[in-house]
ChimeraX commands (.cxc) that place a marker at each C-alpha (Angstrom):
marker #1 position 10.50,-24.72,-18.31 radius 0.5
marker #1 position 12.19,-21.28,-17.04 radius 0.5
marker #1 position 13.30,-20.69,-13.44 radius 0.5
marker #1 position 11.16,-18.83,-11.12 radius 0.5
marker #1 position 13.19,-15.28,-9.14 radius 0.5
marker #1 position 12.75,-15.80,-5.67 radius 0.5
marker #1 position 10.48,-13.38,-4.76 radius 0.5
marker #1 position 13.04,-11.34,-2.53 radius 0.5
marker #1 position 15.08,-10.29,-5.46 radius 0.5
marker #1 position 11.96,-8.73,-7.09 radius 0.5
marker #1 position 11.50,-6.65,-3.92 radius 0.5
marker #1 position 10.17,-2.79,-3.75 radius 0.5
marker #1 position 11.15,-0.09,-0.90 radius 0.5
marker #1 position 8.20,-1.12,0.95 radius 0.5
marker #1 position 5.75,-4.02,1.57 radius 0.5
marker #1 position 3.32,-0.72,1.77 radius 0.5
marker #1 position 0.28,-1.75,-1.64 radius 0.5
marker #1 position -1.24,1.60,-0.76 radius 0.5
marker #1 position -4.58,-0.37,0.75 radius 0.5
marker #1 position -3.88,0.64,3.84 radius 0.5
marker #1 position -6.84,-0.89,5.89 radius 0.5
marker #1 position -6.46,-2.28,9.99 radius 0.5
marker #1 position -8.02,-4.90,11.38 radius 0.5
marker #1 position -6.97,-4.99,15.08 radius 0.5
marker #1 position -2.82,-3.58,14.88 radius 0.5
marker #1 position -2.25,-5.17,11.61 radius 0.5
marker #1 position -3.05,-3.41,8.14 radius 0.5
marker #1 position -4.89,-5.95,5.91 radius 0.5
marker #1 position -2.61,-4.33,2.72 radius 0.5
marker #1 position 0.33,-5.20,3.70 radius 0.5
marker #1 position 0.17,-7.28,6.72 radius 0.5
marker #1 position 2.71,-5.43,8.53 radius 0.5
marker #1 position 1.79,-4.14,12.59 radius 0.5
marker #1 position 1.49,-0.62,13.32 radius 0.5
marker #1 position 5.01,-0.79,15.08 radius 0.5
marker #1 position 6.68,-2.18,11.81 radius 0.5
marker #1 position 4.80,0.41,9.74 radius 0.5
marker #1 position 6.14,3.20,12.37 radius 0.5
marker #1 position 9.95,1.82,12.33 radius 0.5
marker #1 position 10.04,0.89,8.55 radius 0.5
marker #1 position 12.52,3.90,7.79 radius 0.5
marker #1 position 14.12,3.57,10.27 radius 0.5
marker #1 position 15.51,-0.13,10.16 radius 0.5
marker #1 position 18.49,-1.95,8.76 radius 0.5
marker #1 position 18.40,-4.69,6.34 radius 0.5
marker #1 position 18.47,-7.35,8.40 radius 0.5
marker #1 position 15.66,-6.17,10.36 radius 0.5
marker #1 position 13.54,-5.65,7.20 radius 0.5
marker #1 position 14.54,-8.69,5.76 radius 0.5
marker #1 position 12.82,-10.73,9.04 radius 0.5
marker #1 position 9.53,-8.93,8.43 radius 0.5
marker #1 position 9.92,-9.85,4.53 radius 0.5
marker #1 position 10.62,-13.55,5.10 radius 0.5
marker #1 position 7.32,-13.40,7.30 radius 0.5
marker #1 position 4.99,-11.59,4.31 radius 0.5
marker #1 position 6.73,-14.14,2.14 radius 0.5
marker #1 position 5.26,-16.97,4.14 radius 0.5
marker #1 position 2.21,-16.07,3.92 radius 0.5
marker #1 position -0.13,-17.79,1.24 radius 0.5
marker #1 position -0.42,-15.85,-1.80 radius 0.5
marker #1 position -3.73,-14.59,-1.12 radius 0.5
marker #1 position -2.98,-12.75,2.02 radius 0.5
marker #1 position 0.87,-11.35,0.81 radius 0.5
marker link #1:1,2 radius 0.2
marker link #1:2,3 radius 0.2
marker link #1:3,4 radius 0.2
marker link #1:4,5 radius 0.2
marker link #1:5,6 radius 0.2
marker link #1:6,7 radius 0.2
marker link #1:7,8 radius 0.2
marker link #1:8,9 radius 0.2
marker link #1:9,10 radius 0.2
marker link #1:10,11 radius 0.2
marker link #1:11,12 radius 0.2
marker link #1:12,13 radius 0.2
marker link #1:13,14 radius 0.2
marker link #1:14,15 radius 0.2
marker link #1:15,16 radius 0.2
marker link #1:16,17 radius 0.2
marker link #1:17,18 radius 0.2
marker link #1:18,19 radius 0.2
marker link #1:19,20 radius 0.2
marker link #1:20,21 radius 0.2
marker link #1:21,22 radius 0.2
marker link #1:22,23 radius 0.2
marker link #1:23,24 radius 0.2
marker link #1:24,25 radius 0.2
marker link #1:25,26 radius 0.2
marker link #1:26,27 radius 0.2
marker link #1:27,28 radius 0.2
marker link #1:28,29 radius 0.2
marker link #1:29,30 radius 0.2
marker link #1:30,31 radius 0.2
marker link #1:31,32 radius 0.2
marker link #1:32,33 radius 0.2
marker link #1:33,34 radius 0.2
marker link #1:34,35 radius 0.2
marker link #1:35,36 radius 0.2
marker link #1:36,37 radius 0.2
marker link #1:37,38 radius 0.2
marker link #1:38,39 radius 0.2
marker link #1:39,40 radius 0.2
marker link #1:40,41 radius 0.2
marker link #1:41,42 radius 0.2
marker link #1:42,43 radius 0.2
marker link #1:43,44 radius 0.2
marker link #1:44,45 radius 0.2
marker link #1:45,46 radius 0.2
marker link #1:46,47 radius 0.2
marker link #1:47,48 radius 0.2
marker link #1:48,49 radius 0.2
marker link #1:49,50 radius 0.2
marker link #1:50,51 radius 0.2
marker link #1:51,52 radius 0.2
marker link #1:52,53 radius 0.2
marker link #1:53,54 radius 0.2
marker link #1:54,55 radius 0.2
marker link #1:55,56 radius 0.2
marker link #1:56,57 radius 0.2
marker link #1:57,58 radius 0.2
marker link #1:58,59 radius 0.2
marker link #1:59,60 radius 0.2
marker link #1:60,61 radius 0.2
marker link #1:61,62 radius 0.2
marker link #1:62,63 radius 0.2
view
């Protein structure tokens, strides 16, 4: 049986799938808010990493 990679250390750039869809202020791609889209660039790690640990929550169907 091999060992799984977290799934952070297989990370891209961005959560961004190019399906970039909204229901309400969250894209249904990517499941990020319109405010985390906006400020994406313009955080640090530790901010990004939050908003990864929350997609990585998510069941596998939805992140």
């Amino acid at each position: 049986m091999s060992k799984q990679e977290p799934r952070h250390l297989k990370r891209p750039d961005s959560p961004c799938i190019q399906v970039c869809r909204l229901e309400g202020n969250t894209c249904l791609g990517c499941h990020r808010s319109l405010d985390e889209i906006g400020r994406w660039s313009r955080m640090d790690a530790a901010q990004r990493e939050m908003i990864w640990t929350r997609l990585d929550a998510l069941p596998e169907t939805q992140g």
